[in-house]
C-alpha positions in Angstrom: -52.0 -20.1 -38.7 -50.8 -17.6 -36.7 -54.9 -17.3 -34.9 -54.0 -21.3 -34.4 -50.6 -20.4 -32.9 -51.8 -17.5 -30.1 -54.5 -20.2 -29.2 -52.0 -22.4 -28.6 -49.7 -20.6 -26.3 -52.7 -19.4 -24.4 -53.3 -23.1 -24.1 -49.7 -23.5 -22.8 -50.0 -20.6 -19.8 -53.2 -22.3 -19.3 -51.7 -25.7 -18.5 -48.6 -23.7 -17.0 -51.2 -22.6 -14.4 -52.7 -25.6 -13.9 -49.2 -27.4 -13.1 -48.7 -25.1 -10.5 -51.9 -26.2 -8.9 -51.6 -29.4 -9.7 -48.1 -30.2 -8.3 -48.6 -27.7 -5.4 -49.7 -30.2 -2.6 -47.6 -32.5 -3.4 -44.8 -30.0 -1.8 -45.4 -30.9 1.4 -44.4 -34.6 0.2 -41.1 -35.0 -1.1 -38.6 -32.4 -2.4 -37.1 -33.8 -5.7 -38.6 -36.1 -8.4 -42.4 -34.7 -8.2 -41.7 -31.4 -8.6 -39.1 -31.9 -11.7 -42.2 -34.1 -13.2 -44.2 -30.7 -12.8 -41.3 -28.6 -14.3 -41.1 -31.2 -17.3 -44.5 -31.2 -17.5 -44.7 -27.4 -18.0 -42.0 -26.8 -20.5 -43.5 -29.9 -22.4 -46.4 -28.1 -22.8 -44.6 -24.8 -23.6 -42.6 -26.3 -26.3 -45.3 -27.9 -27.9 -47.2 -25.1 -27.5 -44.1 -22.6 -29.1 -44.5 -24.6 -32.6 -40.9 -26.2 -31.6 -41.7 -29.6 -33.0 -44.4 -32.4 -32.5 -43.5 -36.1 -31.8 -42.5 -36.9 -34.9 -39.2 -34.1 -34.4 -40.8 -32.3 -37.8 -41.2 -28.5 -37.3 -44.3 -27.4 -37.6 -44.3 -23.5 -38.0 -41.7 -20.6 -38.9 -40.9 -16.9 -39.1 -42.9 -14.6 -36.9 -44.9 -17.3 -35.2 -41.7 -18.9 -34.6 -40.0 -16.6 -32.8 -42.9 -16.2 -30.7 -43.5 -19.5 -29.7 -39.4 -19.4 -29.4 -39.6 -16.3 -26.8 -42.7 -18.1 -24.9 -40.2 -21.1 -24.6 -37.4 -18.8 -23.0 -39.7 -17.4 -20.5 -40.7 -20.6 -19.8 -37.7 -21.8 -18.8 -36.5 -19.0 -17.3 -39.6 -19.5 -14.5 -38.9 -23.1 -14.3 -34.9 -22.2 -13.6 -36.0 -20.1 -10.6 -39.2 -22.1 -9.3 -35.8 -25.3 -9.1 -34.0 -23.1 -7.3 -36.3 -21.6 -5.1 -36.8 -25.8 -3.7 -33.7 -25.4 -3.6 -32.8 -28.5 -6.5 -29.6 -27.2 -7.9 -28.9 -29.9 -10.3 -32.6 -29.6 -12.3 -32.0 -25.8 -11.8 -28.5 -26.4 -14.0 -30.1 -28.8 -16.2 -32.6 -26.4 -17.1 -29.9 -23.6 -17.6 -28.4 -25.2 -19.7 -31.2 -25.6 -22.2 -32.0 -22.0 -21.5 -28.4 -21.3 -22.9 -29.0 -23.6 -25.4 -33.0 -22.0 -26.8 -31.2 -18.4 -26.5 -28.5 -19.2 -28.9 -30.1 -21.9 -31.2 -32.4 -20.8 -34.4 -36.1 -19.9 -34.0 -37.0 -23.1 -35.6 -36.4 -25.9 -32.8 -37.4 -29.0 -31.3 -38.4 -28.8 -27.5 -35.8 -30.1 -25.1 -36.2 -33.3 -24.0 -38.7 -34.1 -20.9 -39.9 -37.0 -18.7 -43.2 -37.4 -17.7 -43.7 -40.6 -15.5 -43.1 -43.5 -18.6 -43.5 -41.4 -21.6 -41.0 -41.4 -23.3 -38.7 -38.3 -24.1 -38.5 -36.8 -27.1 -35.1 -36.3 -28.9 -33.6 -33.0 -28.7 -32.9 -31.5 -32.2 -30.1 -28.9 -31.1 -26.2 -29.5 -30.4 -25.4 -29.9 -27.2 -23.9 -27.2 -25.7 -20.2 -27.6 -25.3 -18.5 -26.8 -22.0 -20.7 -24.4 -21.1 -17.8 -23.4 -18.1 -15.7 -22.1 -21.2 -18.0 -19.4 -21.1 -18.5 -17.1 -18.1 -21.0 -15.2 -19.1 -23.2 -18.1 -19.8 -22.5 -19.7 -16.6 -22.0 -17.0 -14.5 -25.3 -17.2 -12.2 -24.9 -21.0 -11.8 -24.3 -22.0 -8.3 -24.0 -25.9 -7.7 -25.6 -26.0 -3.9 -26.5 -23.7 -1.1 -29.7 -22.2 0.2 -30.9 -19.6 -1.9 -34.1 -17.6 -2.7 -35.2 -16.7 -6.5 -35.0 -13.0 -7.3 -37.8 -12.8 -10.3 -37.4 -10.3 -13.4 -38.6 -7.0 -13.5 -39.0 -7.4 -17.4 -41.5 -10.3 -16.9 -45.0 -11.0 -15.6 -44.4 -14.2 -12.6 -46.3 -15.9 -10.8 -46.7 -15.6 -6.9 -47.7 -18.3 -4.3 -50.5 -17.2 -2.3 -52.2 -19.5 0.1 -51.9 -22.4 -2.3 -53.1 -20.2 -5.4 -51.2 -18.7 -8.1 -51.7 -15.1 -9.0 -50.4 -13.2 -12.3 -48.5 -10.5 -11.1 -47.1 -7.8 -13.1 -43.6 -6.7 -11.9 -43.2 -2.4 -11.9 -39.6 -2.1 -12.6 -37.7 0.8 -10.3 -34.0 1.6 -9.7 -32.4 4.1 -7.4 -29.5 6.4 -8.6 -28.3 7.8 -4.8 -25.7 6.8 -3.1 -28.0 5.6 -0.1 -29.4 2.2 0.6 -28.0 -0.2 2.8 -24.7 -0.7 3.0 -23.1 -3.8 1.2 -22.9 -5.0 -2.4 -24.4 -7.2 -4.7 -24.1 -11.0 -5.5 -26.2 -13.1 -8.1 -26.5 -16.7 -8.8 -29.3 -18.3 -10.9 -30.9 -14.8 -12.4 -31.1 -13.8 -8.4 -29.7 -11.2 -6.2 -28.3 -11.0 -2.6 -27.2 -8.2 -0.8 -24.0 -9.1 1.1 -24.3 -7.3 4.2 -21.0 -5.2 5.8 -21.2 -8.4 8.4 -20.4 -10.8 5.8 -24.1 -12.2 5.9 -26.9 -12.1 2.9 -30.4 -11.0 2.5 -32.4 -12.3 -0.4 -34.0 -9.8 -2.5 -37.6 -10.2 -3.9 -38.7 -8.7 -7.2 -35.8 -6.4 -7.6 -35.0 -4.2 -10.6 -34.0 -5.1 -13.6 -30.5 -3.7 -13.4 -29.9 -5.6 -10.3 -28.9 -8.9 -11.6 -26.3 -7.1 -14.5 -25.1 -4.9 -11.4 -24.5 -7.9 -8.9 -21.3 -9.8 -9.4 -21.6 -13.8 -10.2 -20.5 -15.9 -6.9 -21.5 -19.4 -4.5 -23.4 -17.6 -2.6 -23.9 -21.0 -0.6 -20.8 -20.3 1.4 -22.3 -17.0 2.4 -24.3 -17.5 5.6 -27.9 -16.0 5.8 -28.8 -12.9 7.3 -30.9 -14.8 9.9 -31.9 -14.7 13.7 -33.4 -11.8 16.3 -33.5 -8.1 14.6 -32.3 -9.4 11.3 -33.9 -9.7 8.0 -32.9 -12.6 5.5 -35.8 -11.7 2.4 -36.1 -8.3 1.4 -39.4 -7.2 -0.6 -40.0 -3.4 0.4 -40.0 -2.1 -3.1 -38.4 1.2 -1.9 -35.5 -0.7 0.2 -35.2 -3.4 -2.4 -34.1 0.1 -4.7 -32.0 1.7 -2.7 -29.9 -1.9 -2.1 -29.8 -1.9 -5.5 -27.7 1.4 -5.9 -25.3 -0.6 -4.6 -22.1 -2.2 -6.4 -21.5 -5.8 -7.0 -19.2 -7.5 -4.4 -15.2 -7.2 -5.7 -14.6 -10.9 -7.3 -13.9 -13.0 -4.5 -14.2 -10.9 -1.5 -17.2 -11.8 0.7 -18.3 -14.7 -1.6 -15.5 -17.4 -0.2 -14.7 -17.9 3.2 -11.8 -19.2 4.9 -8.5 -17.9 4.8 -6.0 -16.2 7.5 -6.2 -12.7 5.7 -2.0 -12.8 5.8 -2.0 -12.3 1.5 -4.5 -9.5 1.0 -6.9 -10.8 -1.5 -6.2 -9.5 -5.3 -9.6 -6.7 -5.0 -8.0 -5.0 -2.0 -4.4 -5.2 -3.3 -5.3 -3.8 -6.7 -7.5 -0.8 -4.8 -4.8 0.0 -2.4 -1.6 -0.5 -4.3 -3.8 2.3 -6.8 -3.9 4.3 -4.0 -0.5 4.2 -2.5 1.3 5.1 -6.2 -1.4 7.8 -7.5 0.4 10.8 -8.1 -0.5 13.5 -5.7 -3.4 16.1 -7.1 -1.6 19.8 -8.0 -1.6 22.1 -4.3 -5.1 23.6 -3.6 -5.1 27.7 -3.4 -7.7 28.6 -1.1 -10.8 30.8 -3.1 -13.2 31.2 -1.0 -13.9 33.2 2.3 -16.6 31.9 5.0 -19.4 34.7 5.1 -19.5 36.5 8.4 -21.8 34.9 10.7 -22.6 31.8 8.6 -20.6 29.2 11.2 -23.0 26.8 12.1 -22.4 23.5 10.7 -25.0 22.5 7.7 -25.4 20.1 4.8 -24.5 22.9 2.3 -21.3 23.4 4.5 -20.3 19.6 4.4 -21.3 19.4 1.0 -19.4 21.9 -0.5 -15.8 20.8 0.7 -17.1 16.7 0.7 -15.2 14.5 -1.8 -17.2 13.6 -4.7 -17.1 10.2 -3.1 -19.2 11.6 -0.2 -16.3 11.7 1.8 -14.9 14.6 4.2 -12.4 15.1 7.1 -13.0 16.3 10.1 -10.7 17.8 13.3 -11.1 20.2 15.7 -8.8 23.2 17.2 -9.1 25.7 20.0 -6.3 29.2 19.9 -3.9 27.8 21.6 -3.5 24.8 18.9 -3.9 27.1 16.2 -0.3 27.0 14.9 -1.1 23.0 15.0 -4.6 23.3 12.3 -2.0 25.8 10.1 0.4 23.0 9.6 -2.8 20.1 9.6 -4.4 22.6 6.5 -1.2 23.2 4.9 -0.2 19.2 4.4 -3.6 18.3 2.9 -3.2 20.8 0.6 0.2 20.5 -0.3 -1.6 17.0 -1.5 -4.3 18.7 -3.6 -7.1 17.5 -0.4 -9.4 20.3 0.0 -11.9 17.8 1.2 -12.0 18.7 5.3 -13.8 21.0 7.7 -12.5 22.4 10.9 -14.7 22.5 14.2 -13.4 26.1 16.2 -14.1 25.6 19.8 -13.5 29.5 20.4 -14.3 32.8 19.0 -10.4 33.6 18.8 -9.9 30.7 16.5 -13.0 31.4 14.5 -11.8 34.6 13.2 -8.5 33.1 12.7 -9.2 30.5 10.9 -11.4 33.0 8.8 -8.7 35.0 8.0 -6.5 32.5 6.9 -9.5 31.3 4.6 -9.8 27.7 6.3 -13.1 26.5 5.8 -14.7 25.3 9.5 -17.8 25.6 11.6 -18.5 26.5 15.0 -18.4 24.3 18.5 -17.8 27.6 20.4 -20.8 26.9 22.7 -19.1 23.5 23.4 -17.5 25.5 26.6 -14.0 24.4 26.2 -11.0 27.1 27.2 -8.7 28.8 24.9 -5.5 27.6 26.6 -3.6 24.5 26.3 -5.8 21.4 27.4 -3.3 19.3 28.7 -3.7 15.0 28.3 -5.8 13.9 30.7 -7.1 17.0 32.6 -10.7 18.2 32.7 -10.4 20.9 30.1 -8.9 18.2 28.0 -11.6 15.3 28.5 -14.2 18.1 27.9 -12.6 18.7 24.6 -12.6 14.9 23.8 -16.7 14.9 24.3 -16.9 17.9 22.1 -15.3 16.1 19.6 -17.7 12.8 19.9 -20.5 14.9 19.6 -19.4 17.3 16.4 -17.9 14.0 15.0 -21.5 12.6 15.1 -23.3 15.3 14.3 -21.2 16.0 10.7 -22.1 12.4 10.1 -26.1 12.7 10.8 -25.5 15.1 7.4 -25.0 11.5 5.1 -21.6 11.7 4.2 -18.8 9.4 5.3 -16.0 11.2 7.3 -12.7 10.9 8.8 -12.1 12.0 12.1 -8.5 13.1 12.8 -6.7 14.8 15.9 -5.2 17.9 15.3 -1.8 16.6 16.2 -2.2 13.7 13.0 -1.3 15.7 10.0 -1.5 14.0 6.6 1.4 13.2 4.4 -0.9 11.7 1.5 -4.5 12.3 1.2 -6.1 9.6 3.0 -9.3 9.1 1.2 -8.5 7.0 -2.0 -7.1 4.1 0.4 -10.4 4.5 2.8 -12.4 3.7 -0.1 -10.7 0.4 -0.8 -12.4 -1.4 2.4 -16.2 -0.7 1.7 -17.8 -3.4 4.1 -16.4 -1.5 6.4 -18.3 0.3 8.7 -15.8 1.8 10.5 -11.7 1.7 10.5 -9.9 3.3 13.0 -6.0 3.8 13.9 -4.0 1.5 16.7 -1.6 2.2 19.3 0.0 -1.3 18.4 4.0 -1.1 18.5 4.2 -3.7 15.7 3.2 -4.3 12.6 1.1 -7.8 11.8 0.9 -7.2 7.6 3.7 -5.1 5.4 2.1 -5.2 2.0 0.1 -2.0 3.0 -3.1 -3.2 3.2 -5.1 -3.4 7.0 -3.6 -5.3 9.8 -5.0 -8.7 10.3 -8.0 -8.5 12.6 -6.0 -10.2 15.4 -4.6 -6.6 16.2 -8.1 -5.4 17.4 -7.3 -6.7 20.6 -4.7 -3.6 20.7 -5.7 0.0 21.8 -8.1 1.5 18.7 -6.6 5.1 18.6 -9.6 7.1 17.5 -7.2 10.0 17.0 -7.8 8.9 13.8 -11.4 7.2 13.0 -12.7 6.6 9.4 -16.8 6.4 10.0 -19.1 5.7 7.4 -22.7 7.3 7.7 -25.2 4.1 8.0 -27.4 3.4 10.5 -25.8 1.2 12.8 -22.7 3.4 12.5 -24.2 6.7 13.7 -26.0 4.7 16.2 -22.9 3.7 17.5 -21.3 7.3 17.7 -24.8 8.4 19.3 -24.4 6.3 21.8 -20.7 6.9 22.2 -21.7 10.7 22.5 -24.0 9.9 25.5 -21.3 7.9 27.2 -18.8 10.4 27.4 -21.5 13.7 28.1 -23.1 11.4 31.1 -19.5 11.2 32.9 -16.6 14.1 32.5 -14.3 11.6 34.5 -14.3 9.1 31.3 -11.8 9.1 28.6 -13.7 9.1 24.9 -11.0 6.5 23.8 -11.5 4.3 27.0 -15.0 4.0 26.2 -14.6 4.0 22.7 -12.8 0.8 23.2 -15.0 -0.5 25.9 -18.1 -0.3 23.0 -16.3 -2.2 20.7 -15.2 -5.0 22.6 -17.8 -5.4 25.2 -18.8 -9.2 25.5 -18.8 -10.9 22.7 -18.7 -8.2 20.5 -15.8 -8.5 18.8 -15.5 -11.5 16.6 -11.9 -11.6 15.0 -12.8 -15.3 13.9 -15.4 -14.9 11.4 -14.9 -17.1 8.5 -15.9 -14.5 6.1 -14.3 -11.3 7.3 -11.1 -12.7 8.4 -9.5 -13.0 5.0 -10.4 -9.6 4.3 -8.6 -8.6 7.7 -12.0 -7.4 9.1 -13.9 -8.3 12.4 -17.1 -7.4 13.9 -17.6 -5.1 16.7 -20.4 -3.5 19.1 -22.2 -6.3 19.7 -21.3 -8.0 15.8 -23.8 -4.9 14.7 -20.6 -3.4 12.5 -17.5 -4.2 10.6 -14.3 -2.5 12.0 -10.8 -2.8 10.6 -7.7 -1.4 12.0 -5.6 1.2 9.9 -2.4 -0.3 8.9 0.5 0.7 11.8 3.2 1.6 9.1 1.5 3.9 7.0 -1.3 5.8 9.9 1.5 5.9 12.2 1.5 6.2 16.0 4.4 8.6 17.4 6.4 5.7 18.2 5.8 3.7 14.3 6.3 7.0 12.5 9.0 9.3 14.5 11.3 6.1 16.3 10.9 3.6 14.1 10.3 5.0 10.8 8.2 1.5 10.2 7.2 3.3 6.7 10.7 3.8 5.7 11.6 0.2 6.7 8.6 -1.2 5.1 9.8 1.2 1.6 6.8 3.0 1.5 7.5 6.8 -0.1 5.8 8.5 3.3 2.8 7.8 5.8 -0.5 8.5 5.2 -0.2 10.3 8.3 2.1 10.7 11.7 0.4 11.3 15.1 2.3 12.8 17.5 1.3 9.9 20.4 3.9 8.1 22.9 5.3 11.8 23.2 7.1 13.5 26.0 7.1 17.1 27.0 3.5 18.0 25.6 2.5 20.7 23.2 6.2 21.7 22.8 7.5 17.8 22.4 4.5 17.3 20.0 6.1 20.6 18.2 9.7 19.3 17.8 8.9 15.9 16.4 7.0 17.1 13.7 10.2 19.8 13.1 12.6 17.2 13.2 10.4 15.1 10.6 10.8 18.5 8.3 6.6 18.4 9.0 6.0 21.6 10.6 4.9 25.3 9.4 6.9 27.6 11.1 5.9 31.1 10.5 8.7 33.2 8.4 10.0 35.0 10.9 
């Protein structure tokens, strides 16, 4: 019997096969009721061909060969479920789910489900139907009623692949990827496929990935997600290396990117939950400084940045010359009153180097960068100098892979800022405003609307993907090429050149993101109450007014009397290091 059986189900991929040529010209005909007659035709043969039942509804085997004609079913339908909704015919792909459902949870011995094949009749199903199957999320969970969308196929299972009008047997070689790489984005699935939502709110289609991706991908209609489509961009994925590394990703937080619409005013329940977490964590224990830079090991390297990075890959960045040192000794001192040892200091001068040394402040050298030891006063030469400095140490510690914060010497932290930065991972980049007013209060990001305001990028949260160090390369040539520019001028400029920024798309709105440089990256601006401007944080105390325990952080912008003004604010806030005597 069991000879008899494996003859059988060979017969079955054999006429499997055959459908598939069969039905194949036919696809240039007509979308729907041909290529359901090939499905049916297919799983008929497959459950005839598993032992499930003849005509007459009497079982005709059990036990071992059973189950194997059971599992031959399964696979069976599981193909069929992706070839309906790769043609894009939702409702047969549903209808065929559900008797997947229904052959996973029923005993081995079954009937085959019912089929129609031109007038022949169709034979009766022997199992229950299943009852509200939308009671049940995990059995419904990759069912998406309509949309364009690709099949992702199983890395557990041999498929077959369209080639010129022949079918080919293709064995699948299962890989995964464990680093933190990859594109940037997360994961959705629908019908046992995966898409990777991209930062811009746009999906890409990924063939043959591993088998962790579907169980890593969170369910969602990913019909109301548009495609990743026109010049320079990619919609189907099937580099097997790539398809890996997009697969390290997360899935998409339930109901982020997947839904559209929305004004963004009531931060959606993902970004509340992450930064609500954030804004009442407890702050970490002070950090007591161990360990002492080696003398002459100042250049900035990977082993540098990785050694004070987050484990999050995270790490903050500012920059100091001597005459600002009593400004980085107050900057240190709050981050690790906050138990953040996570940040690195770029010393412009030899005097601060062996200052900061002393003090055991971990940093690395711009010394060569030519900017003076004295006070660089807003807007002069020295100053601008200083600002192009900065770009380019900025976007050199991010060529090193890790996500950083960029923060002006005169911003010191009152929380550490990295736990809320994580909240907004589309992001590419979020950066501080020089708005006077507040558009949100609930402590999330401002709506997008406010990117029309200054971006500050005294305070600049970059993370380190492609298009995102391409951006600060460029940005670095900008402000090199011409002394007389202001970093921040141009800084803005790149953002918003024409059209560029997009405040109005549907799918990054409600999450109070935009897209900028050219709608290459996802920018959001840093809430005005809690990354406060001089004028938010010393005059109008929006933090206090909004009940927030403290700002993340209070720059010492809209400021009279320079370095000494800049001094006595952060005195009268009770947020400066004076020395004891």
């Amino acid at each position: 019997m069991r000879a008899v059986q494996a003859v059988t189900v060979a017969a079955a991929a054999l006429l499997l096969l055959l459908s598939f040529s069969y039905f194949e010209p036919l696809h240039m005909s007509s979308k729907g009721g041909y290529e359901r007659t090939a499905s049916s035709f297919t799983l008929s043969s497959l459950g005839v061909a598993a032992g499930l039942g003849e005509s007459s509804g009497a079982p005709v085997v059990s036990g071992a060969a059973s189950d194997e004609g059971r599992n031959a079913l399964i696979v069976g339908l599981t193909d069929a479920m992706r070839r309906a909704a790769e043609r894009e015919d939702f409702d047969e792909a549903k209808r065929i789910k559900r008797m997947l459902e229904q052959a996973r949870k029923a005993p081995a011995q079954l009937q085959p489900p019912p089929v129609v094949v031109s007038a022949v009749p169709a034979r009766p199903l022997a199992i229950e139907p299943v009852a509200n199957l939308a009671a049940n999320p995990a059995a419904d969970a990759d069912a998406s009623p309509s949309g364009n969308q690709e099949p992702a196929l199983s890395a557990h299972l041999p498929i077959l692949k369209r080639r010129k009008g022949l079918v080919a047997l293709v064995s699948l070689a299962s890989d995964s990827a464990a680093s933190r790489g990859g594109y940037p984005g997360c994961l959705v699935q629908a019908w046992s496929s995966v898409w990777l939502v991209h930062p811009n709110g746009t999906r890409s289609f990924l063939i043959e990935p591993p088998g962790d991706c579907i169980g890593r991908a969170t369910a969602a209609e990913v019909s109301q997600i548009a495609k990743n489509e026109g010049e320079g961009r990619t919609y189907k994925v099937s580099d097997k290396d790539l398809i890996a590394l997009i697969c390290s990703n997360a899935g998409c937080p339930r109901g982020p990117l997947s839904s559209g619409g929305g004004s963004g005013e009531v931060m959606n329940q993902a970004d509340e939950q992450c930064v609500m977490s954030a804004l009442e964590a407890t702050p970490l224990p002070p950090v007591t400084p161990t360990w002492t830079q080696p003398a002459g090991e100042f250049q900035l390297s990977k082993q540098l940045v990785e050694r004070f990075a987050s484990p999050a890959r995270q790490i903050i960045v500012t920059f100091v010359n001597f005459h600002y040192l009593s400004f980085a000794i107050t900057w240190v001192h709050h981050l690790r009153s906050v138990g953040c040892n996570h940040f690195l200091v770029g010393a412009m001068d030899n005097q601060v180097i062996e200052e900061l040394r002393s003090r055991q402040i971990q940093f690395f050298s711009i010394a060569d960068g030519g900017v003076v030891t004295r006070d660089l006063g807003w807007g002069s030469p020295a100053f601008k100098k200083a600002q192009q400095v900065k770009v380019q140490m900025f976007a050199d510690v991010l060529a090193h892979g890790y996500d950083a914060f960029l923060a002006d010497i005169d911003a010191i932290f009152m929380r550490d800022p990295l736990p809320y930065l994580r909240c907004f991972p589309e992001a590419d980049m979020l950066v501080s405003s020089d708005h006077l007013h507040n558009s949100t209060t609930d402590g999330g990001l401002e709506l997008s609307t406010s990117a029309h305001a200054t971006m500050n990028v005294g305070m600049l949260y970059v993370r380190a993907r492609p298009d995102g160090m391409k951006f600060m390369n460029e940005w670095a040539k900008k402000c090199s090429a011409n002394l007389d520019f202001w970093e921040q001028a141009i800084f803005n400029e790149m953002a918003k050149s024409a059209s560029g920024l997009d405040i109005s798309n549907a799918t990054l709105k409600p999450r109070r993101l935009f897209s900028m440089w050219g709608r290459k990256l996802v920018g959001g601006i840093l809430p005005v109450s809690l990354y406060c401007s001089g004028h938010t944080g010393f005059v109008q105390r929006m933090h206090a007014e909004l009940d927030f325990t403290a700002p993340y952080a209070l720059h010492a912008t809209f400021q009279y009397s320079g370095t000494r003004g800049k001094k006595e604010r952060f005195r009268e806030a009770g947020g400066w290091v004076d020395p004891p005597d």
